[in-house]
C-alpha positions as CSV (number, residue, x, y, z in Angstrom):
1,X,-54.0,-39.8,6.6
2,X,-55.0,-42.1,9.4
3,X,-55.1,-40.4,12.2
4,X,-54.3,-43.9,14.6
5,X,-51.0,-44.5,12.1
6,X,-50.2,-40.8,12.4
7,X,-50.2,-41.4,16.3
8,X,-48.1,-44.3,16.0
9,X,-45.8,-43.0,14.4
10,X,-45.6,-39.7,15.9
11,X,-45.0,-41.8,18.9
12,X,-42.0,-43.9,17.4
13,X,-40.7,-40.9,16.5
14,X,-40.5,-38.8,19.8
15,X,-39.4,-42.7,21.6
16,X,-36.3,-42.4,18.8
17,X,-35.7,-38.5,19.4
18,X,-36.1,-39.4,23.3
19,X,-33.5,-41.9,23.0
20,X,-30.7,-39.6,21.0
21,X,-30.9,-37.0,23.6
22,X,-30.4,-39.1,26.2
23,X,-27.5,-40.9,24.9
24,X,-25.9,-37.2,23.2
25,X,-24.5,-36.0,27.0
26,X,-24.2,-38.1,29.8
27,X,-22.9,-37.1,32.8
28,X,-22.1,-39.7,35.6
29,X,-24.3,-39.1,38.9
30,X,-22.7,-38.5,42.0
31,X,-23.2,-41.8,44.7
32,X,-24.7,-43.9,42.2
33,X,-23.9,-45.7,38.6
34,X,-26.6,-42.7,37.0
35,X,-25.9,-40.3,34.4
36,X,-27.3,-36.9,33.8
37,X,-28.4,-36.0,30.4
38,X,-30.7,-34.1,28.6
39,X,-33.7,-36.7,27.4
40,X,-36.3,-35.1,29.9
41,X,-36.5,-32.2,27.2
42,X,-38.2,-34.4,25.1
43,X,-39.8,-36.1,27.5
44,X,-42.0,-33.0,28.2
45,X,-42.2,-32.5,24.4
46,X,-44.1,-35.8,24.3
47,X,-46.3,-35.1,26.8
48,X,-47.3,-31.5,25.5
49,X,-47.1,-32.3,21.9
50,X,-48.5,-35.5,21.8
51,X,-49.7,-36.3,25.2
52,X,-51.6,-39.4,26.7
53,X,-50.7,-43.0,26.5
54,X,-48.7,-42.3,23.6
55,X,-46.3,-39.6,24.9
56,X,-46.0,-41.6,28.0
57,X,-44.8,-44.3,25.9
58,X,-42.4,-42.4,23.7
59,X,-40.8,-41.1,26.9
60,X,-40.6,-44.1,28.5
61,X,-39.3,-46.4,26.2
62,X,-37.3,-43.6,24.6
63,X,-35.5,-43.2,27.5
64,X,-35.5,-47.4,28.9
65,X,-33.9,-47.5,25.7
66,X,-31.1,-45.4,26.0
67,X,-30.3,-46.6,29.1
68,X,-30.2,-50.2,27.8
69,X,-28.2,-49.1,24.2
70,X,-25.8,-46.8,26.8
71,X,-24.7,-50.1,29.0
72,X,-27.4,-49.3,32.0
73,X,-29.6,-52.6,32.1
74,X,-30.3,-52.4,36.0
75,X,-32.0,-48.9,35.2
76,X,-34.1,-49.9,32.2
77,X,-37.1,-51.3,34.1
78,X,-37.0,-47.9,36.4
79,X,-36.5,-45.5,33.5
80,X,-39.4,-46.9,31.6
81,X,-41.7,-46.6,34.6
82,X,-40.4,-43.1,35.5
83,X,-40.3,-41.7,32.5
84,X,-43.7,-43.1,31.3
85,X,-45.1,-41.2,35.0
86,X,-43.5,-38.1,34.3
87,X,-45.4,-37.8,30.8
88,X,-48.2,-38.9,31.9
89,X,-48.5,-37.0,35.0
90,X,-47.2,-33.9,33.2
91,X,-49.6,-34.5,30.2
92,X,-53.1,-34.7,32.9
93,X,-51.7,-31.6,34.7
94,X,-51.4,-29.5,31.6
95,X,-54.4,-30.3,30.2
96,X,-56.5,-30.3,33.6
97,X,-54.9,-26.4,33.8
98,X,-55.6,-25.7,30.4
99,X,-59.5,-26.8,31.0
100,X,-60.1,-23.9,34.0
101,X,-58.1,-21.4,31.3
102,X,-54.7,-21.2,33.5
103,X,-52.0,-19.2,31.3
104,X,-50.7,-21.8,28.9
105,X,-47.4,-20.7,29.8
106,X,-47.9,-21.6,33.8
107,X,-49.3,-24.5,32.8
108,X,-46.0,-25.7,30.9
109,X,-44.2,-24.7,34.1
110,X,-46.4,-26.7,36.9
111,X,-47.4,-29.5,34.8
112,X,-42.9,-29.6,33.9
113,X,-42.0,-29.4,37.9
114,X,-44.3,-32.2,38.5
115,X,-42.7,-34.5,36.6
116,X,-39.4,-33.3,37.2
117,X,-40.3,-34.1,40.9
118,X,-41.6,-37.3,39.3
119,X,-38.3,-38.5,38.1
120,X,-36.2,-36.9,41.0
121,X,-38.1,-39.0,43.5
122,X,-38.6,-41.8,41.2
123,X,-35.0,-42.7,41.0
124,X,-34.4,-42.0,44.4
125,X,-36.7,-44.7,45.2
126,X,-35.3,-47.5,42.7
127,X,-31.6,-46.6,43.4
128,X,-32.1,-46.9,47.2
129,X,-34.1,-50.0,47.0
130,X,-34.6,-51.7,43.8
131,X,-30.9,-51.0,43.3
132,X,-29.5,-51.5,47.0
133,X,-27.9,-47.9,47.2
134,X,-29.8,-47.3,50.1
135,X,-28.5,-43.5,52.0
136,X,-25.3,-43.7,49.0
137,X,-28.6,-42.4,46.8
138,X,-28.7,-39.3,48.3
139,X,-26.3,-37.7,46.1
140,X,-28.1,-38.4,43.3
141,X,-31.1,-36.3,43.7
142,X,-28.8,-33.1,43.4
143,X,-27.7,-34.4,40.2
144,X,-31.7,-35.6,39.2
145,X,-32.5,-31.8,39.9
146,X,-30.0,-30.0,38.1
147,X,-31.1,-32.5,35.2
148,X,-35.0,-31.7,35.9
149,X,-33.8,-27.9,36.2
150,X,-31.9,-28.0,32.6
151,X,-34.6,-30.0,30.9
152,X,-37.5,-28.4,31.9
153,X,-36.0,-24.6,30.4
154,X,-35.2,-26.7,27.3
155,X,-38.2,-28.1,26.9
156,X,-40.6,-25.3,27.8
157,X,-38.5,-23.0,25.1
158,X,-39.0,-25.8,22.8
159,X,-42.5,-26.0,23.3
160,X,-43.3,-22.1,23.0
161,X,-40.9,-21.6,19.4
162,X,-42.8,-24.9,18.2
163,X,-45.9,-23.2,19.1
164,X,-45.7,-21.0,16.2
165,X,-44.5,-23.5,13.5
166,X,-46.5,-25.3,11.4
167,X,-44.9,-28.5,12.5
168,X,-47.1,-28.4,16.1
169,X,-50.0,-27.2,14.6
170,X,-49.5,-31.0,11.9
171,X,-49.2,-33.0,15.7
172,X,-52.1,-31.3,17.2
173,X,-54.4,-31.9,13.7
174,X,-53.5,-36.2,14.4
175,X,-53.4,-36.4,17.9
């Protein structure tokens, strides 16, 4: 198999999976037209599973696309920059604690709380000014933290049973 293909398709395939749980619970935010969902889960996944550009890119336009299939256009340009940051960032984290032999498992948590701060700030930002909410945003980053919260102990189980499948051990041979 091409290992490039492999990539690219890997990557459609988290963007899709990204996508679904977005758009499978959505919970209105508080102060602003947001909704809390469960997407970051998979978010995470693409940057431990498959990490680099390509994770950041499934995340973000996994979840751009969502937002845009769900009736959020004001949010897709925000999503797709957050989203693709919070992979990234989590991605270089993980791997730059994995180099100096930091517990794997810490280094799913730190590298997961960095981008959950990632995307709790991030909206803040674009809500309060891209979006007008200004101070009305507030409310929000309760709502972005309880999200962050959920999805990172989703995710970081997910990550650890797929650590002893033969389905991680496919990505990791490809990516």
């Amino acid at each position: 198999m091409n290992k490039k293909s492999t990539k690219l398709v890997l990557t459609a395939l988290f963007a899709a999976l990204t996508c679904v749980a977005t758009m499978i619970i959505k919970v209105p935010t508080l102060g602003t037209n947001g909704y809390v969902n469960i997407g970051d889960t998979i978010v995470l996944l693409s940057a431990w599973m498959i990490g680099g550009i390509y994770g950041a890119l499934a995340a973000g336009i996994g979840s751009a696309l969502a937002d845009l299939l769900s009736g959020y256009g004001t949010y897709v340009p925000g999503t797709l920059a957050i989203k693709f940051l919070m992979a990234l960032a989590a991605y270089f984290i993980f791997k730059a604690l994995t180099k100096i032999n930091v517990n794997k498992i810490v280094a799913y948590i730190i590298s997961g709380v960095a981008a959950e701060l990632i995307m709790i700030a991030g909206y803040f930002l674009y809500e309060s000014t891209i979006l007008g909410y200004g101070l009305a945003a507030v409310p929000s980053i309760g709502s972005n933290a309880v999200q962050g919260v959920t999805c990172l102990v989703l995710g970081f189980v997910a990550v650890i049973v797929l650590e002893n499948t033969k389905a991680l051990n496919f990505i990791k041979k490809y990516v």
